[in-house]
N, C-alpha and C positions, 0 to 999 in steps of 0.2 A: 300424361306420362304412363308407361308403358305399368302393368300393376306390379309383375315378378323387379323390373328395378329402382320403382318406388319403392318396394318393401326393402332390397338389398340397399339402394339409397337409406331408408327410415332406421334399420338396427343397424348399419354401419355408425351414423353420426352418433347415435346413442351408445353402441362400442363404442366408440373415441373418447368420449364423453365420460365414460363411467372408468376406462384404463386411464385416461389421464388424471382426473379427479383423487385414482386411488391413488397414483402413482406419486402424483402432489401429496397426498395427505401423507402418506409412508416417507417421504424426502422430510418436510416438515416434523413429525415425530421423532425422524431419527436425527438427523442434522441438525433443527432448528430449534430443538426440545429445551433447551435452557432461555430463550427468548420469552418473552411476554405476549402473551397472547398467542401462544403456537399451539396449546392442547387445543383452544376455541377453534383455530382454523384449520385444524388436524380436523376435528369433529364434523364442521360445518363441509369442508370438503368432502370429507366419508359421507354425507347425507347426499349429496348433491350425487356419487357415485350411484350409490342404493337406492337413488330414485332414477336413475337413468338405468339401472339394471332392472327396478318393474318395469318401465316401462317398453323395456326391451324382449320381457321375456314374452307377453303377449302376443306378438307379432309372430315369435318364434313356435309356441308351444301351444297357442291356441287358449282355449278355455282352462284348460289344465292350468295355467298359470293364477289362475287366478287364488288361491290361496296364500301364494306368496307377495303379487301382485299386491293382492289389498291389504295386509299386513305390512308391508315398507308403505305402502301409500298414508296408511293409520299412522305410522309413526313421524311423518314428514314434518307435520308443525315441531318438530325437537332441534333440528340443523338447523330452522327457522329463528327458533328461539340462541341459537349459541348462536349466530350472525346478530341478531339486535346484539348481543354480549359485547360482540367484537368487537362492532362498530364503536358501542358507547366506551369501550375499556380505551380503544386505538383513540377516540375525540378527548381521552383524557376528560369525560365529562363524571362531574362533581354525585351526580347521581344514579353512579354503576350500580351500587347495589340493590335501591329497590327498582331498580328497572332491570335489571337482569333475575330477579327474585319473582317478578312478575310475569317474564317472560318467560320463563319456565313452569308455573306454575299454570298458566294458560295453555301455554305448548302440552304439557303434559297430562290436562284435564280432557282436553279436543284427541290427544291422543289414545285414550284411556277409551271416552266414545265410542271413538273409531273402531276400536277394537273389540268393545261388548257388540256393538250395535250393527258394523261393519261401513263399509264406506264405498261398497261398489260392487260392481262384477265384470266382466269380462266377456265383451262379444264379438263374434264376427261384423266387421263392416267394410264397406267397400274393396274389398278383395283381399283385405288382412285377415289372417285367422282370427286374430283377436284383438281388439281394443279397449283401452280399460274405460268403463259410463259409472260417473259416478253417483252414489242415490244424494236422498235429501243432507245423512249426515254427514256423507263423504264430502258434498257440497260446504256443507258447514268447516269440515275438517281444516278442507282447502283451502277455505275464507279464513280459518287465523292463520295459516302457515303464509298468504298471502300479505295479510294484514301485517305478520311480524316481519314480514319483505319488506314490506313498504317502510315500514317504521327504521328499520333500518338503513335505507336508503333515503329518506328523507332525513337522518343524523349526518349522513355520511355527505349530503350533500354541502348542509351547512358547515361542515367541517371542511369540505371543498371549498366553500364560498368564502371563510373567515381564516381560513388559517394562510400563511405563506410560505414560502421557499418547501424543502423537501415535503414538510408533511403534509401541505397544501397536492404538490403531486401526487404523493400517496396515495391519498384518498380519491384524486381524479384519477386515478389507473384501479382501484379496486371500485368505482362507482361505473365508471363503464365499461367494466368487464360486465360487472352484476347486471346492467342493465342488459346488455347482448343478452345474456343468463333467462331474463325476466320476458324478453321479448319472444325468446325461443320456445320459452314456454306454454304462449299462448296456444303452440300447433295442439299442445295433447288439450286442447277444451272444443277442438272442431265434429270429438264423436260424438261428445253430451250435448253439446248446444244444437247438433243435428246440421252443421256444414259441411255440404257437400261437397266437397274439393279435400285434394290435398294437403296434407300437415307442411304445408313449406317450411315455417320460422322452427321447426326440428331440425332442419339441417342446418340451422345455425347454430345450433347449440354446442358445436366444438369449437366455434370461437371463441363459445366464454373462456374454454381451459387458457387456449391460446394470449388471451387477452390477458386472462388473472398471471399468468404465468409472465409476460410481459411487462407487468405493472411490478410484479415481484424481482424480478430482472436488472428492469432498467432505474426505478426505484428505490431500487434498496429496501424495500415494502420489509423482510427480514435479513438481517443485518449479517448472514451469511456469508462463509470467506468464498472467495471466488473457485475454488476448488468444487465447493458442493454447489454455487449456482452453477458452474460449467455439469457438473455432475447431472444436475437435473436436466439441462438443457438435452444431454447426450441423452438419458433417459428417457426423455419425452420423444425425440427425434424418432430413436430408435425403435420404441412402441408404434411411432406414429408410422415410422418406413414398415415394420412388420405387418401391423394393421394393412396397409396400403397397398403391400405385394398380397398378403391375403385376398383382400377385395379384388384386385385386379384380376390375380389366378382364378379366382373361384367363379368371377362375371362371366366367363362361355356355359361353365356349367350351370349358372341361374339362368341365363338366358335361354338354354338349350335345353332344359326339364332333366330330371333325375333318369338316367339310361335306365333300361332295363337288364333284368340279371344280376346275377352277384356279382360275376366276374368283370360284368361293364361297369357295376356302380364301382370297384375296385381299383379299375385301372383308369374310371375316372380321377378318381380322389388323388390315387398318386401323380398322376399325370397334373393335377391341380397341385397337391402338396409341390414336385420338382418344380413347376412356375414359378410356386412363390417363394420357394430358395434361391431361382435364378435371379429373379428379383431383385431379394433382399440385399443379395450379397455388393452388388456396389451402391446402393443405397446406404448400407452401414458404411461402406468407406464414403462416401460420399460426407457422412454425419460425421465421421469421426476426424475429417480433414477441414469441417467446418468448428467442430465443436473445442477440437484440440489439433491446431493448426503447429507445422513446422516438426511432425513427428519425424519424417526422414531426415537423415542428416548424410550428404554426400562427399565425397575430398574435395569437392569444389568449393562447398559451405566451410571445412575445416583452414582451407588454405584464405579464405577469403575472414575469417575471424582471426588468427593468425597475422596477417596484415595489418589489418584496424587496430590488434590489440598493439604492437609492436610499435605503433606510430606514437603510446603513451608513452610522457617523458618521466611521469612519478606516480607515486600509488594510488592519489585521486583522480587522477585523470582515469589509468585505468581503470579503478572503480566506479566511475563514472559509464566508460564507456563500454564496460562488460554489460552494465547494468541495460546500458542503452541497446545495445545489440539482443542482449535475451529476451527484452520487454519485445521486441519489434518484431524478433524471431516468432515469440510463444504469444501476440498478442495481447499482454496482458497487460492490467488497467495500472494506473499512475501507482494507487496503494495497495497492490499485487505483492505477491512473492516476488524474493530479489537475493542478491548474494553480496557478502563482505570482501573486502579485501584487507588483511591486516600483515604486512611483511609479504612473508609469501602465502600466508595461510589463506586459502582460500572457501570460504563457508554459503553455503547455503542456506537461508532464512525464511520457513514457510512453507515448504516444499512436502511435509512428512502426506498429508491429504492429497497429491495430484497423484496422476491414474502413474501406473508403470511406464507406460511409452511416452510420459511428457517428463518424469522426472530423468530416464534416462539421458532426453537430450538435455537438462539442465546438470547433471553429473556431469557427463562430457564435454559440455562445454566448461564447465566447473575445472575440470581437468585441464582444460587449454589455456583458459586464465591464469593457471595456478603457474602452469609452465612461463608464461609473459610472467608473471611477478617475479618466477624464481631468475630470467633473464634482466629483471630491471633491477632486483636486488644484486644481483653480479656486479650488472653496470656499476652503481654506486657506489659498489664497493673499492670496484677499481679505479672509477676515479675518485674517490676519497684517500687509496693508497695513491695513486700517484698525485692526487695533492700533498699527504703528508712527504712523498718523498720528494716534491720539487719543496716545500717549507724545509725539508730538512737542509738541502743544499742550500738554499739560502741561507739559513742558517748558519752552514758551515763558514758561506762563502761570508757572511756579517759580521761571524768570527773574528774570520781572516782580516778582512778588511778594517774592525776595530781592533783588533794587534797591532795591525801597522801602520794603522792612524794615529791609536794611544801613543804609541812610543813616541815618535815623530813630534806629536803634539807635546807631551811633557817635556823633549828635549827645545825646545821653541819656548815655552814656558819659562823654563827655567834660562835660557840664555838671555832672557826678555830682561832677568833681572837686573841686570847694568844698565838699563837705558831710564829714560825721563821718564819721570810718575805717569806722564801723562802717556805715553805710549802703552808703559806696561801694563797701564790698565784698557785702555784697547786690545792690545793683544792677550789679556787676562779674559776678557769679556767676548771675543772673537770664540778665543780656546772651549772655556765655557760653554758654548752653542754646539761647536764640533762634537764634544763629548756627550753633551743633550742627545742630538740625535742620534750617535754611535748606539746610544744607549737605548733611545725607543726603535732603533732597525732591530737589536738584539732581545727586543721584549715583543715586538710584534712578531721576526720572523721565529723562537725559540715555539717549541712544543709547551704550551702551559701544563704545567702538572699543580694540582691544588690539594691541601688536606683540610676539609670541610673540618669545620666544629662549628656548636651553639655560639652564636654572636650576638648582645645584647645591643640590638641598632641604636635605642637613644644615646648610649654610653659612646657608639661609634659617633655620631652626625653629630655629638655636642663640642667635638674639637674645632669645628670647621666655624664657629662662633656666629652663626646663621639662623636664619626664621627655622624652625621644626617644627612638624604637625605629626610626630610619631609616636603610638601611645608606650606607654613606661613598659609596659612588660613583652613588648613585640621582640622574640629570639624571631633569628634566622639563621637555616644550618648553612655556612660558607666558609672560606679561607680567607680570616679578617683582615691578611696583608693585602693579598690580590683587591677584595673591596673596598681598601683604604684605597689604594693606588685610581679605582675605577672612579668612588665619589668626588680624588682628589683630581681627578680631571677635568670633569665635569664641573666643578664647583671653579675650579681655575679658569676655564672656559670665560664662565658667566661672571666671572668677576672680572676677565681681561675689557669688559665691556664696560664695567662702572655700572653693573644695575645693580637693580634687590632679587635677589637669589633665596630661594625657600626651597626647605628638600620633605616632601610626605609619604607617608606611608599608608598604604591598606592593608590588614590581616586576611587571612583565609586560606583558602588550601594552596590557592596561589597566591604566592607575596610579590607584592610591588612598590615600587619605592620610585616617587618621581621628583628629579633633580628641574626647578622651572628657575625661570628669571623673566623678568618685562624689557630686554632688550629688542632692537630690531627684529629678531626674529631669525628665521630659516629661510635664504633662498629660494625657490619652489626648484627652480631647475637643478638644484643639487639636493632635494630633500630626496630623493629616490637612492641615492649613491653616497649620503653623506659616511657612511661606514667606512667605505673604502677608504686607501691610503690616499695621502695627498691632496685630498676633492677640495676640505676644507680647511684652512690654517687661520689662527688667528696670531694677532701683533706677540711675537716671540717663542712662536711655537714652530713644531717640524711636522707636523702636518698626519701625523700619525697616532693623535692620543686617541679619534674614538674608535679607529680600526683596532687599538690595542684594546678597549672598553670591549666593541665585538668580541675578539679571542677572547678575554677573561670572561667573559657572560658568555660564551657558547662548551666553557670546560665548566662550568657551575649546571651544567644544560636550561640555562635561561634566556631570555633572548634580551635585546636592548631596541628602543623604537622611538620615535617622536609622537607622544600623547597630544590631547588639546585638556587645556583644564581651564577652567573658564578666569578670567582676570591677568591671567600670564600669555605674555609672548611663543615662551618658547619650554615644551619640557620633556627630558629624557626618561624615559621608562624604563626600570628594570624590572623582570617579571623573573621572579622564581619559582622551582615546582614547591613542593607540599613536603614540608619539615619533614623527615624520615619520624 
C-alpha cells in the first residue's frame, strides 16, 4: 500500500474510532444516566476513545506526541478495569464487589507504574512519523489492561453460554463487538514485536463502534426510548457522513503532497473544505430520511389519510387505524410512541423527545385525526337524534294505537258480560293479552327517564322468593321501579320454563347481578339478537320483555348480556357503572 494512504487509511479508522466512542459515551451519560450500569459504560467507552486518540496522534505529530501518547497509554489498564465492572454488574454475578475492588486496585497500581516509570516512546517506522514501542513497563502495563480484557470476556462469554432469551443476546452483541475491538488491536503491537507490514486489524477498529452500537440498537442492551436510540443512530450517521466527506475531500490533496506557497496551500484547503460540504450535504439528507423517515408530508399523503380514516365506523376503529397509519408512516417499533383517541379529543403519547420535523408530522396528522373524530362524533349524533326521533314517533304512533285499541277493547269487555261464563272468560283472557302488549309497545317504544337512588338489592331479589347469592349490605344506585320491572322479567322468563332460577351478585366498582336458571338454554342462532324485539317469546309473552330490559339498562348506562357461570344453563348479566 501506497505509505501517504496507508497513513490517511491508519488515522482515519482511529478518527472513527475515537468520534464515535465519544459520541456513545456522551449519548449514554446524558440519556441513559439513570440505567444501571451506564456511568461504567460511559467510562469504559471514554477509555476506548482516549486510547484511540494516542494512538492517533503519533501518526500525526510525530515524536512530539509522545508525552501525551504515553500518559493515556499509562492509564489504559482503568477503562479495562470498569469493563471487568460491567461485565460482572451486567452477569448479575454474586461477586461484583471484590472483583470489581480488585480490578481497580490492579488497574490503578500498573497505572500509577506507568506513569513514574513510563511505558514507551514514540518512533518513526515504516514511513509513519511516529509509532508508539512500548518498553519493559509499558509491556507490563499492557499485560494487565489486556488481562482485565480477557477476564472480561471470558465472564461475558459464559453469560452468553448460560443465560437465554434477551439477556442471553446481550451479551452476544457486546461479546462480539469487543471481540472485533480485541482483534483490531493486535495492529498497534506490529511496531514493538518488529513486523514488518502493515497494521491491517487498525482498520477494523470502527467496526467495534459499529457493532457495540448495533448490539445496543437491536438489543435493547440500554433500555432507552426510541427517541434517543434513533437519536444516536442520527448521530453516529452524521459524524460518520462528516468524517467521510472529510476523508474524501482531503484524499487529492494527501495524495498530491502539500502545494507550495501560502496562497496555493489556501486555496487548497478551501477548495478541500467546499468538497467536503458538497459532500455532506445530501449525505445528511440521505441520514436523516433513513434515520427519521416520512418527514415530508405531501396533499397526496393528506388526502390519502383522509380516506383510510373516514372508512372508521366508531372510535376504536379509528384509533386503531390512526395508530396503524403513523406506526407505518414514522416507522416505528410495536411499543413506540402512539396517539389516543377519546371522543374527539385527540392526544399524543410520547412524542415530547422526537426531533422537530418528526413531531411536526405527528401534530398534523394529529390534526387530521382529530377532524375524522369530530366527523364520526357528528355522525352518531345524528343518528342517535334520528333514532330518538323515529322512537319518538313510534311512540306517538303506540299511543295512538293503544287509545283506540283500549277503548274498543273495554267496550268488548264489558258487552262480554251477558254471555256464558265460559265465553266471558275467553274473551276476559283474549282482552287480557291485547292489553299486555299494548302496554310492552308503550314501554319499549316510550323514552325511559329514571331517578336513580340508593337500592338495597337483598331487600329488592327477596320478593321474587328465589335462591340469592347477594351479600347483605350490597346498595346499588338505580330507579328501584324500572329494576323491579327488569328482574321481574327475567325471573318470569326462567320460570315460564319450570327450572330453578337463582339471581347473584358481584361488588365492585362495577356491579353486576346475574339472573341464571338450568333450563334449555339459549338458541345459538338467536344468541347474537336475542335483545331485539320479537326474536324471542316465550309461552304467554309478547315478545318484547328483553328489548324493554335493554332500554331500561341502557338509561341506567349499563349494559345487559348472556354470561356463562358454571352449573347453570342460562344467565342474564346486568353490569352497572360505579355507585356515584
Amino acid at each position: 500500500m501506497d505509505t501517504a494512504v496507508g497513513l490517511f487509511a491508519y488515522i482515519g479508522a482511529l478518527s472513527l474510532t475515537a468520534l464515535a466512542s465519544a459520541l456513545l459515551a456522551a449519548f449514554v451519560a446524558l440519556r441513559a444516566r439513570a440505567l444501571p450500569g451506564s456511568t461504567l459504560l460511559s467510562i469504559f467507552l471514554g477509555g476506548v476513545a482516549l486510547w484511540s486518540v494516542a494512538q492517533a496522534l503519533p501518526p500525526i505529530l510525530g515524536p512530539n506526541a509522545s508525552p501525551v501518547t504515553t500518559m493515556l497509554i499509562a492509564l489504559s489498564p482503568l477503562p479495562a478495569a470498569a469493563f471487568v465492572h460491567l461485565v460482572f454488574a451486567f452477569a448479575l454475578c454474586g461477586a461484583l464487589r471484590p472483583v470489581a475492588i480488585a480490578s481497580y486496585a490492579i488497574a490503578a497500581f500498573a497505572a500509577l507504574v506507568g506513569l513514574v516509570f513510563g511505558v514507551g516512546e514514540v518512533v518513526p517506522w515504516r514511513g509513519f512519523p511516529g509509532m508508539f514501542i512500548p518498553s519493559p513497563v509499558g509491556w507490563g502495563v499492557l499485560m494487565v489492561a489486556a488481562l482485565l480484557s480477557i477476564a472480561g470476556h471470558l465472564r461475558l462469554a459464559r453469560t452468553w453460554r448460560e443465560q437465554l432469551g434477551q439477556h442471553q443476546r446481550q451479551a452476544g452483541a457486546v461479546f462480539v463487538s469487543s471481540l472485533i475491538g480485541l482483534i483490531a488491536l493486535t495492529g498497534f503491537a506490529f511496531p514493538a514485536l518488529g513486523i514488518d507490514a502493515y497494521p491491517w486489524p487498525i482498520l477494523l477498529l470502527p467496526l467495534y463502534s459499529v457493532a457495540l452500537v448495533y448490539g445496543i440498537l437491536r438489543h435493547r442492551f440500554m433500555a432507552a426510548d426510541v427517541w434517543a436510540r434513533r437519536g444516536l443512530v442520527w448521530l453516529l450517521l452524521v459524524a460518520g457522513a462528516g468524517a467521510a466527506s472529510a476523508l474524501i475531500a482531503s484524499l487529492p490533496l494527501a495524495l498530491a503532497g502539500r502545494p507550495a506557497g501560502l496562497f496555493a496551500t489556501w486555496a487548497a484547503l478551501a477548495a478541500t473544505l467546499a468538497l467536503g460540504l458538497v459532500i455532506l450535504a445530501p449525505l445528511k439528507r440521505l441520514v436523516d430520511r433513513l434515520v427519521f423517515p416520512g418527514g415530508r408530508i405531501s396533499e397526496e399523503d393528506v388526502a390519502q389519510w383522509r380516506d383510510q380514516l373516514a372508512a372508521a365506523a366508531d372510535e376504536t376503529t379509528l384509533a386503531d387505524t390512526a395508530r396503524a397509519l403513523l406506526t407505518r408512516r414514522l416507522s416505528l417499533p410495536g411499543d413506540g410512541p402512539t396517539l389516543t383517541v377519546a371522543g374527539e379529543a385527540v392526544t399524543l403519547v410520547g412524542w415530547d423527545e422526537a426531533p422537530p420535523a418528526t413531531r411536526h408530522v405527528a401534530e398534523r396528522f394529529a390534526i387530521i385525526v382529530a377532524e375524522s373524530a369530530r366527523r364520526l362524533a357528528a355522525a352518531h349524533l345524528l343518528v342517535e337524534a334520528e333514532r330518538e326521533a323515529r322512537l319518538a314517533e313510534i311512540g306517538a304512533l303506540a299511543a295512538t294505537i293503544a287509545h283506540d285499541l283500549r277503548n274498543p277493547l273495554g267496550i268488548v269487555q264489558m258487552a262480554a258480560t251477558g254471555a256464558p261464563a265460559e265465553v266471558r272468560a275467553e274473551i276476559g283472557e283474549q282482552v287480557a293479552r291485547m292489553n299486555h302488549l299494548v302496554t310492552d309497545i308503550l314501554d319499549y317504544a316510550r323514552a325511559w327517564t329514571i331517578a336513580p337512588q340508593p337500592v338495597r338489592v337483598s331487600d329488592l331479589v327477596a320478593a321474587f322468593g328465589i335462591d340469592t347469592y347477594v351479600p347483605d349490605d350490597l346498595t346499588l344506585f338505580a330507579d328501584r321501579q324500572a329494576l323491579m320491572r327488569v328482574l321481574t322479567n327475567l325471573v318470569d322468563n326462567a320460570r315460564a320454563l319450570g327450572t330453578r332460577v337463582a339471581i347473584f351478585a358481584e361488588p365492585g366498582p362495577t356491579i353486576i347481578l346475574d339472573v341464571c336458571d338450568n333450563g334449555p338454554g339459549i338458541a345459538p342462532e338467536i344468541a347474537d339478537s336475542l335483545f331485539r324485539p320479537f326474536v324471542s317469546r316465550r309461552p304467554g309473552g309478547t315478545g318484547l320483555g328483553l328489548a324493554i330490559v335493554r332500554r331500561i339498562m341502557e338509561a341506567h348506562d349499563g349494559t345487559v348480556t348472556l354470561a356463562h357461570r358454571g352449573g347453570w344453563s342460562t344467565c342474564f348479566r346486568l353490569t352497572f357503572g360505579a355507585t356515584p
